[in-house]
C-alpha positions in Angstrom: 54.1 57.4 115.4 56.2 56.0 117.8 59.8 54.6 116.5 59.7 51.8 119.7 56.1 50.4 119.1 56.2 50.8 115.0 59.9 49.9 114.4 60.7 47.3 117.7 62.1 44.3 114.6 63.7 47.2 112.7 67.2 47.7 114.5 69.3 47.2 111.6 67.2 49.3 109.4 67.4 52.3 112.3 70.7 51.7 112.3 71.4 52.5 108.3 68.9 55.1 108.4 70.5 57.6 111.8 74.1 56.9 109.7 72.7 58.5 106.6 71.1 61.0 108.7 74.6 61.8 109.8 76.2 61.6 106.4 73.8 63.7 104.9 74.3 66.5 107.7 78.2 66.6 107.1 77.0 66.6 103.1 75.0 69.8 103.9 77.5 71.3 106.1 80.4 70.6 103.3 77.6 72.3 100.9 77.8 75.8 103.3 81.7 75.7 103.6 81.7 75.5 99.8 79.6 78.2 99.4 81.3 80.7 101.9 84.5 80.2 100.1 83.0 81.0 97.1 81.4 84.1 98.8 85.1 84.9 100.2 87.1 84.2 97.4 84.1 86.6 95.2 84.8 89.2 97.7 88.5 89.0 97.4 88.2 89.1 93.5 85.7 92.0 93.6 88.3 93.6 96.1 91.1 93.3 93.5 88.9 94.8 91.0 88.4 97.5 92.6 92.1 98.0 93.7 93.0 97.6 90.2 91.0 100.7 89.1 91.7 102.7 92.0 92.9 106.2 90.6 97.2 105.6 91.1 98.6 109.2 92.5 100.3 110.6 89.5 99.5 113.7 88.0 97.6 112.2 85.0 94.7 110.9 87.7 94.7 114.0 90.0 93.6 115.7 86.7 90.9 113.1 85.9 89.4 113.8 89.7 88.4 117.3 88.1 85.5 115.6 86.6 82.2 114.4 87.5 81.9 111.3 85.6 85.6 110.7 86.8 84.7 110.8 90.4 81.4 109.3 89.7 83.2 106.4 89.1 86.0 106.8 91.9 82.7 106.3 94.3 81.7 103.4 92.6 84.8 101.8 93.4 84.6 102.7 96.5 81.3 101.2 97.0 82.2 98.5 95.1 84.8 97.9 97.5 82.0 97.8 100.7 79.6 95.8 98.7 82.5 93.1 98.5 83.1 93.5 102.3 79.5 92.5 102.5 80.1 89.4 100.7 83.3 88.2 103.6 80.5 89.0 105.8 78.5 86.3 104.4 81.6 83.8 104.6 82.3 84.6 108.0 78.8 84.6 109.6 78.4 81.0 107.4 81.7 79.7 108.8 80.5 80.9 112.2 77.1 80.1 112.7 76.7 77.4 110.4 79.4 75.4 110.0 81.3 75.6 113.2 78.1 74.7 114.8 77.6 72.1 112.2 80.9 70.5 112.9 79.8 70.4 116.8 76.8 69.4 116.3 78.0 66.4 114.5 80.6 65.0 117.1 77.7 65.0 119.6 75.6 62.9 117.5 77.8 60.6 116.8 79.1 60.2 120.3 74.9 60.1 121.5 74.2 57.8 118.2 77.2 55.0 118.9 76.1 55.3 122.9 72.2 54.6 121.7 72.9 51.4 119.4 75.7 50.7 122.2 72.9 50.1 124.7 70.6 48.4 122.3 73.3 45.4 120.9 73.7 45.1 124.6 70.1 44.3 125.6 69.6 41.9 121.8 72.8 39.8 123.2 71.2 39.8 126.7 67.8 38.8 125.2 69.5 36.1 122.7 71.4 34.5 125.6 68.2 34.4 127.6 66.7 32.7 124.5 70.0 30.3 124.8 69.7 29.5 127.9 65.7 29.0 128.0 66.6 26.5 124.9 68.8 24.8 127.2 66.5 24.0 129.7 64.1 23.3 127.2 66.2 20.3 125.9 67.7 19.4 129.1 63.8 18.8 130.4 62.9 17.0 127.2 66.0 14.8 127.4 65.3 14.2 131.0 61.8 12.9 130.6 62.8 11.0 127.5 65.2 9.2 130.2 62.8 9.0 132.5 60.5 6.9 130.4 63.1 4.6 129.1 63.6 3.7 132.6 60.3 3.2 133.4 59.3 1.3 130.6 62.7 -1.0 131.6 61.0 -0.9 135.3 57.9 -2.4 134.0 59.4 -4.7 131.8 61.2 -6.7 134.3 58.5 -6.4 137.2 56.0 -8.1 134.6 58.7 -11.0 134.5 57.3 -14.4 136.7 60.0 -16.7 135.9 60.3 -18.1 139.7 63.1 -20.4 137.9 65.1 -17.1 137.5 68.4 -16.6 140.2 68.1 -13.9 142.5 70.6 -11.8 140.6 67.6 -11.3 138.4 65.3 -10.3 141.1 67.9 -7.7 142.5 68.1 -6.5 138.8 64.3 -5.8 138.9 64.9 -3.7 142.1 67.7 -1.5 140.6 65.5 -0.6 137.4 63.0 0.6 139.5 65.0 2.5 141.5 66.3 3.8 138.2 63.2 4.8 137.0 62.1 6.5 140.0 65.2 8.3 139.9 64.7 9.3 136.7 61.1 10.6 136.9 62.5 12.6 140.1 65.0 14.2 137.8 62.5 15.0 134.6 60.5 16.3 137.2 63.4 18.9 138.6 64.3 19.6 135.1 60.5 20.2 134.0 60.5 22.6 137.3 63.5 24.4 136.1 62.4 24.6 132.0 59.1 26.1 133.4 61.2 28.7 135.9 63.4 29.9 132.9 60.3 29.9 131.0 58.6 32.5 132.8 61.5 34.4 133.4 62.6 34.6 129.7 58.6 35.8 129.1 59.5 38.6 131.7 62.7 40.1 130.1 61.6 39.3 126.9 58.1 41.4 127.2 60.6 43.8 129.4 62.9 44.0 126.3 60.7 44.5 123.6 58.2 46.4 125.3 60.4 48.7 127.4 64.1 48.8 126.9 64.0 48.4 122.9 61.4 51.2 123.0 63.1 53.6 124.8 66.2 52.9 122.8 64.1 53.8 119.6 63.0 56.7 121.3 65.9 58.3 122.3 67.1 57.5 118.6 63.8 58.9 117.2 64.3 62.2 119.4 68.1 62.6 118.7 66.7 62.2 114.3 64.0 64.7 114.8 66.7 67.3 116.7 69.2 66.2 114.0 66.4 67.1 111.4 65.4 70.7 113.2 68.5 71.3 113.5 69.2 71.4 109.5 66.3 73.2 109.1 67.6 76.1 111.7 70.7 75.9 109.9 69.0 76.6 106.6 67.0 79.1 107.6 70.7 80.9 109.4 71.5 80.2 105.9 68.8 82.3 104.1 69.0 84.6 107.3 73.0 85.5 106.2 72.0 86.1 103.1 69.3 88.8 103.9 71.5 90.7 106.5 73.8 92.4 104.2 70.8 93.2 101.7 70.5 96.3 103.2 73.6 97.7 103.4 74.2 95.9 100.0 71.2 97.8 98.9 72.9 101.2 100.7 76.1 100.0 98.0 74.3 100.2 95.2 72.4 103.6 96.2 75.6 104.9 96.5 76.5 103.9 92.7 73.2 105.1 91.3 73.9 108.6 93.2 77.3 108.6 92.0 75.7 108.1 88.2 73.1 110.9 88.9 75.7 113.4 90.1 77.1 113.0 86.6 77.2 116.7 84.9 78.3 117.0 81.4 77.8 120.8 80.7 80.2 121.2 83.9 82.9 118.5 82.9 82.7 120.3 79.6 83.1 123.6 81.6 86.2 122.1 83.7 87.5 121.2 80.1 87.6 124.7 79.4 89.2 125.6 82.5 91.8 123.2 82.3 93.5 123.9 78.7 92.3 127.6 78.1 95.4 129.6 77.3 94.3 133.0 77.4 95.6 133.6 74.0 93.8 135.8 71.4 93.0 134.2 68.2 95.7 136.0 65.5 94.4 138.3 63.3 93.8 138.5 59.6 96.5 137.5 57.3 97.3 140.1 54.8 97.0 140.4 51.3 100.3 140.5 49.7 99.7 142.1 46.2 102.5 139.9 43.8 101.3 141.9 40.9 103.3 145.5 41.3 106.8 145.4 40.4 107.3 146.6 43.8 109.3 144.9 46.7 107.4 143.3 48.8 106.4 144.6 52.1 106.0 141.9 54.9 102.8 141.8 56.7 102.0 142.2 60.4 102.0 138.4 60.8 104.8 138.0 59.1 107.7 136.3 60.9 110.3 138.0 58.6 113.6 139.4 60.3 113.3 142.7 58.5 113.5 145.9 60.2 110.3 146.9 58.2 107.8 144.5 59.9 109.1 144.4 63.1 108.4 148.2 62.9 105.1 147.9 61.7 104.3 145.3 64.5 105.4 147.8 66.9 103.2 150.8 65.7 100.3 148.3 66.4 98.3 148.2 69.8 99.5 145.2 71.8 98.5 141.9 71.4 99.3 138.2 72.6 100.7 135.7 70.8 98.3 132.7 69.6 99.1 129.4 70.9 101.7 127.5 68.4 100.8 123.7 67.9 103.6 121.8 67.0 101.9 118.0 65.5 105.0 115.9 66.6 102.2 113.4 64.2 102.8 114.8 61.1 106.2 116.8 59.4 106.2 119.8 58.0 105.7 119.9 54.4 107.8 121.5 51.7 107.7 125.5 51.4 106.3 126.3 48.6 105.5 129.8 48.8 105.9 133.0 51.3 102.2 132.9 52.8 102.4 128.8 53.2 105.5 129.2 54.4 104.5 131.5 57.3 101.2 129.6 58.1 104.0 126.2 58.3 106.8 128.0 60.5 103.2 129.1 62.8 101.9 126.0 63.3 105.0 123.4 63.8 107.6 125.8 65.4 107.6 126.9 69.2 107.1 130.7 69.8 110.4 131.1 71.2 113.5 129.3 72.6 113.8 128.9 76.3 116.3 130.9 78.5 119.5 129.7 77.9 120.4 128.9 81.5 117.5 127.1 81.8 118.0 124.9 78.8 121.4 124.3 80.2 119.2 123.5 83.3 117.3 120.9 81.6 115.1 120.5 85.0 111.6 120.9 85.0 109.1 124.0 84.4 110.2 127.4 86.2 108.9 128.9 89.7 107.1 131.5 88.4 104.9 128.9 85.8 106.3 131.0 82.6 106.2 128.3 80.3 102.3 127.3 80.7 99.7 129.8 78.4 98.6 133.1 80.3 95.1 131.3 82.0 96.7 128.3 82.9 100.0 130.0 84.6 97.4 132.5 86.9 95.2 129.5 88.2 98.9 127.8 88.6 100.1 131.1 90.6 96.5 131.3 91.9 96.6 127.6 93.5 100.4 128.3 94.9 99.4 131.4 96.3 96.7 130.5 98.0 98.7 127.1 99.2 101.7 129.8 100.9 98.6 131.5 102.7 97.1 128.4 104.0 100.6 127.7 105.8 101.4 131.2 107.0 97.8 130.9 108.3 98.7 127.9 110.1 102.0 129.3 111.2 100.3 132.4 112.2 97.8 130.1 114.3 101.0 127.7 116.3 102.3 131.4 117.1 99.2 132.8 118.8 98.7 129.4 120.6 102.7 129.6 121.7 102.1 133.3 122.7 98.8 132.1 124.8 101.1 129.5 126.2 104.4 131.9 127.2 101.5 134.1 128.9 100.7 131.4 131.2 104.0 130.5 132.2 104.4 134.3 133.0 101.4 134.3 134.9 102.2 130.6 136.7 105.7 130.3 136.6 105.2 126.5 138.1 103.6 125.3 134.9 106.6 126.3 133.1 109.6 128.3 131.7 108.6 131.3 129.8 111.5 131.2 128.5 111.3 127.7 126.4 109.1 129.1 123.9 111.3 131.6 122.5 113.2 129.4 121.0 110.0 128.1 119.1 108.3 131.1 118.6 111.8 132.8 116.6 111.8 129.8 114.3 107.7 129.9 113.7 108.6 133.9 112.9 111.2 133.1 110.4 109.1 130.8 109.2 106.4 133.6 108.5 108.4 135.8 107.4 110.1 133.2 104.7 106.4 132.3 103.6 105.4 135.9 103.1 108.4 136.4 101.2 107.5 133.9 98.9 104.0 134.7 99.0 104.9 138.3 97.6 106.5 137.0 95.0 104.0 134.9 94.1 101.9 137.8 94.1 104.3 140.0 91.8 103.9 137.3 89.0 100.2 137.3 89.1 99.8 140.5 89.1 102.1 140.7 86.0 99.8 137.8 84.5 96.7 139.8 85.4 97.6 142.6 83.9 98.5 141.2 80.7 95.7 139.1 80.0 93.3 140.9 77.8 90.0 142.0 79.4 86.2 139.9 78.5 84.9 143.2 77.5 88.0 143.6 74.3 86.8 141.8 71.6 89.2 143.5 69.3 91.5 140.3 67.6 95.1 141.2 67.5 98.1 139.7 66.2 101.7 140.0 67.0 105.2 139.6 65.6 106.7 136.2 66.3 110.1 136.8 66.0 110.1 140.4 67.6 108.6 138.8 71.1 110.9 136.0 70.7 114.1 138.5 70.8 112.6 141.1 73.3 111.1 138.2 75.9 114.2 135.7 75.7 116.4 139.1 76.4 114.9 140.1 79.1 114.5 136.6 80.9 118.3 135.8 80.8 118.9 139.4 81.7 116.5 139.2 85.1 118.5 135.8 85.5 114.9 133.9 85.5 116.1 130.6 85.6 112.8 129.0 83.7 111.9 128.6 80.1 109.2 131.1 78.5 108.4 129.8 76.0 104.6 128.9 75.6 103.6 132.6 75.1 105.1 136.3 75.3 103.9 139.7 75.8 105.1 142.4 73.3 106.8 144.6 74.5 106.3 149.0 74.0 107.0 150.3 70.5 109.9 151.9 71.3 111.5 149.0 72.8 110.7 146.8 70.0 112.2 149.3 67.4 115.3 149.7 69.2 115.6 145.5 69.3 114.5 145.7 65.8 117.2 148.2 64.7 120.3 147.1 67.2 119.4 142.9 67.3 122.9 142.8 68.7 122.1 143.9 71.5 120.9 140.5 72.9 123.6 138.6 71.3 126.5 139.0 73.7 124.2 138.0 76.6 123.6 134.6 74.3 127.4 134.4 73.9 128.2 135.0 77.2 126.2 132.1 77.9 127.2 129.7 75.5 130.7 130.8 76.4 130.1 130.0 80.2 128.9 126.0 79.0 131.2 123.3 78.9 131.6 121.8 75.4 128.8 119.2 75.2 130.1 115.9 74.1 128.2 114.6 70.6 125.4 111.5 71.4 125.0 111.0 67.7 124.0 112.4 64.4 120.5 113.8 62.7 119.6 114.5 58.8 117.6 117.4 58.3 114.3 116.2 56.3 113.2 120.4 56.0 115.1 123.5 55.5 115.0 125.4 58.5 116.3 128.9 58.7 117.0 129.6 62.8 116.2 133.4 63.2 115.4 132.8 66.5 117.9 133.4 69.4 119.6 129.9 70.4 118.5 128.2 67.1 120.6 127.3 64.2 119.8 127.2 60.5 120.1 123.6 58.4 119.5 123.0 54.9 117.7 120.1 53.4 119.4 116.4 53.7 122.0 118.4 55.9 123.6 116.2 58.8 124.6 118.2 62.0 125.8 116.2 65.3 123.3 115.7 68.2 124.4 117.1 71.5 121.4 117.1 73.3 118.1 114.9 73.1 114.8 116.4 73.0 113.5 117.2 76.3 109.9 117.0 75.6 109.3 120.7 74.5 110.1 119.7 70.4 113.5 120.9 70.3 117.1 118.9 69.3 120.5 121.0 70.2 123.1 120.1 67.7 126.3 121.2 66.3 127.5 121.9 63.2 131.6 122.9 64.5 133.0 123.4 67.7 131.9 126.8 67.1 128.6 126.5 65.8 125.7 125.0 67.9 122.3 125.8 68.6 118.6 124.2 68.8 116.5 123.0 65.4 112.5 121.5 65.5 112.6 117.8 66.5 110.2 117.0 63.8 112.8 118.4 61.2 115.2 116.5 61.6 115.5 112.2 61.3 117.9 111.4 64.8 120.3 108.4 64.5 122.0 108.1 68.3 124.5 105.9 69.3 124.2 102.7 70.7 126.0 103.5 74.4 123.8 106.8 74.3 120.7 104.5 74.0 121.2 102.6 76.1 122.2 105.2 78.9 
């Protein structure tokens, strides 16, 4: 069906009808840019998302990458991250293909639209002024030959006139209406001759206009619809066509997240749980029976954590043994002693093994070099990991010295690539280097060794406990004497029998090393008060006793290992269990 031979009356109509065509092209093409914006601003939100659960670089998330489902979901992100790139894919291929070519496309069709209806208003007015003019004629030939009878009927009038009485005025009067009336049917004729010229000239251009010019108007307007129609439907297939070329790669996203689900292992997250808070400790032994019923005096048992000579005796006549991990609940405060057995059990389970080394509570930094205050497992895979960081870079060292070596050989060899010379300098730093990492790798080495060889063997199943206060005194002793500037005071290793009697016997033989080093501090000023809610008697080296409802000055906050320095004089100071004590500080100290 042919626009020109079907629609040659319908100009107006074809008019209205390629505008809507337009309108509804930039409608769909304002449909596709609201669509990739959604598809961007999805992509930017899933981005965020993403971002947002990222693992941050603290310690707390390097220890969550230890686990499966941890890093399951670390890939998830991560693919998360590409399915969303997929999406601005999608916005910029819509932007690009579609609606920049939309936006084109649409100028041109306006431009070809407006030069179409341009040429057909210019051959309707050409037509209508044909019509016009054709009407002209057409009256001017009627009004012609409506003269031309007047005069002719005048004409006959006065020739049928035969009054001979009648002056000659009248005769010549006769004369002139019949000139007149020729004249006039001369003229109708000319203008009949001219009406029926026009006539078959208007027939020409009119059959020319509606047959040919109006036609191929309609045409070209027909063609220019039915590109303007494929066109859409291209674009909406480029629209579905968008859509499908990420599905693979969006299918290859969510691959990725199923894998990362299936590589999911419990039994070895619960494995790595092991791994990461073992201690090493052995479980304490049995508790002995303390018979109340002989009028005898009682004889503390091996558990006990007593100050008397006679258990710390009887602790060291026992084989040795590691001290069980103390859990101080920072939750819940200790409850009232009632009596010696609950007493013990209490003093196990909310006080710390032991004080830390005085210089390195003066110190107040964070944990020691050689890992001393983490439990026996945890400070070997600790020593384990820094060791074998210090042989990684000696390795490397190692490598840039053989490479440097290769190098000076060359120059020796070719002296015009180079001064042998210039690598000396390198190569005696690189050496210092190696020997400063070896160093430190041999002392890394000492302390694992020492851990090794203290950790009790798989194959000894026999459960041991030690003395409490005994390690305390012999452990903290020995640390400030080796001027090991770190705290120890997660877990100790009993020392020999003989040692442990003579600290037992001559306890003040560790006390003018703790002197010297409270002498040595400068006088700490006081940051506020604290009430003692529990009686707390201080055996340990570096502690101090309180009584109930007592109120001692703060010196010193805790540092995050449960204990409070305080004074009671300007003589008297020491460390007391956070959780024993109620803290009021002062404001300035607060806010500092």
């Amino acid at each position: 069906m042919s626009w020109g031979s079907e629609l040659w009356d319908q100009f107006d109509n074809l008019e209205k009808h390629t505008q809507w065509g337009i309108e509804y092209l930039e409608k769909y093409t304002k449909f596709v840019k609201e669509r990739s914006e959604i598809e961007f601003n999805y992509a930017k939100q899933i981005r965020n998302l993403s971002k947002k659960y990222q693992p941050k670089k603290n310690s707390r998330e390097e220890e969550e990458s230890k686990y499966s489902f941890c890093r399951a979901f670390l890939a998830t992100l991560n693919e998360l991250n590409d399915y969303a790139g997929q999406h601005e894919v999608i916005a910029e291929n819509l932007m690009s293909q579609i609606i920049t070519e939309l936006a084109r496309y649409t100028q041109e069709l306006k431009t070809e639209r407006k030069s179409h209806f341009h040429d057909g208003r210019k051959a309707q007015q050409h037509i209508e002024s044909s019509w016009k003019q054709l009407e002209s004629c057409k009256r001017k030939f009627e009004r012609e030959c409506k003269e031309a009878e007047r005069a002719n009927q005048h004409f006959e009038r006065m020739d049928a006139d035969i009054n001979v009485t009648k002056a000659d005025v009248e005769k010549r009067s006769s004369l002139k209406a019949r000139q007149q009336a020729q004249m006039r049917q001369q003229m109708a004729t000319d203008s009949k001759n001219d009406y029926s010229s026009y006539l078959q000239k208007f027939n020409q251009e009119q059959n020319e206009h509606y047959f040919t010019i109006i036609p191929n108007i309609f045409q070209k307007l027909q063609d220019m619809e039915e590109k303007r129609i494929e066109k859409l439907g291209v674009c909406m297939k480029t629209f579905a066509e968008v859509n499908r070329q990420v599905l693979p790669i969006v299918g290859k996203c969510l691959d990725g997240m199923t894998k990362a689900a299936g590589s999911i292992e419990p039994k070895t997250d619960s494995k790595q749980v092991v791994e990461s808070y073992k201690s090493g400790f052995e479980p304490p032994g049995d508790v002995e029976f303390e018979d109340y019923g002989q009028a005898m005096k009682r004889t503390a048992s091996e558990t006990s954590l007593s100050n008397s000579k006679e258990g710390k005796e009887k602790s060291a006549s026992k084989s040795k043994g590691k001290l069980w991990p103390f859990i101080k609940n920072k939750n819940k405060s200790p409850k009232q002693h009632k009596e010696p057995l609950s007493n013990r059990l209490n003093d196990f389970m909310a006080s710390k093994p032991k004080m830390h080394c005085l210089r390195s509570l003066r110190r107040g930094g964070s944990g020691p070099e050689d890992f001393s205050h983490l439990p026996p497992e945890q400070r070997r895979k600790k020593l384990q990991g820094k060791l074998d960081d210090l042989n990684k870079d000696i390795q490397k060292e190692m490598d840039q010295r053989d490479a440097l070596t290769k190098m000076k050989d060359v120059y020796i060899k070719n002296p015009q690539m180079g001064d042998p010379a210039s690598v000396d300098p390198r190569l005696t730093e690189i050496g210092q280097n190696i020997e400063k990492l070896q160093l430190e790798a041999q002392k890394f080495e000492g302390w694992l060794a020492e851990v090794e060889e203290r950790m009790p063997s798989k194959s000894d199943t026999q459960r041991r406990s030690v003395l409490y206060e005994t390690q305390n005194n012999t452990t903290v002793g020995n640390n400030c004497a080796q001027d090991r500037e770190s705290p120890d005071g997660s877990y100790t290793e009993e020392q020999n029998s003989e040692t442990q009697v003579k600290a037992t016997v001559n306890p003040a033989s560790t006390t003018p090393d703790f002197d010297d080093e409270f002498d040595d501090e400068d006088s700490l000023p006081t940051i506020g008060t604290c009430k003692a809610l529990y009686p707390f008697e201080g055996h340990n080296e570096g502690t101090i006793a309180m009584a109930e409802g007592e109120v001692l000055y703060v010196i010193e906050e805790d540092k995050g290992d449960g204990w409070t320095r305080v004074r009671r004089n300007q003589d008297e100071e020491g460390y007391v269990p956070t959780s024993y004590v109620e803290v009021f500080l002062e404001t300035n100290a607060k806010d500092s």
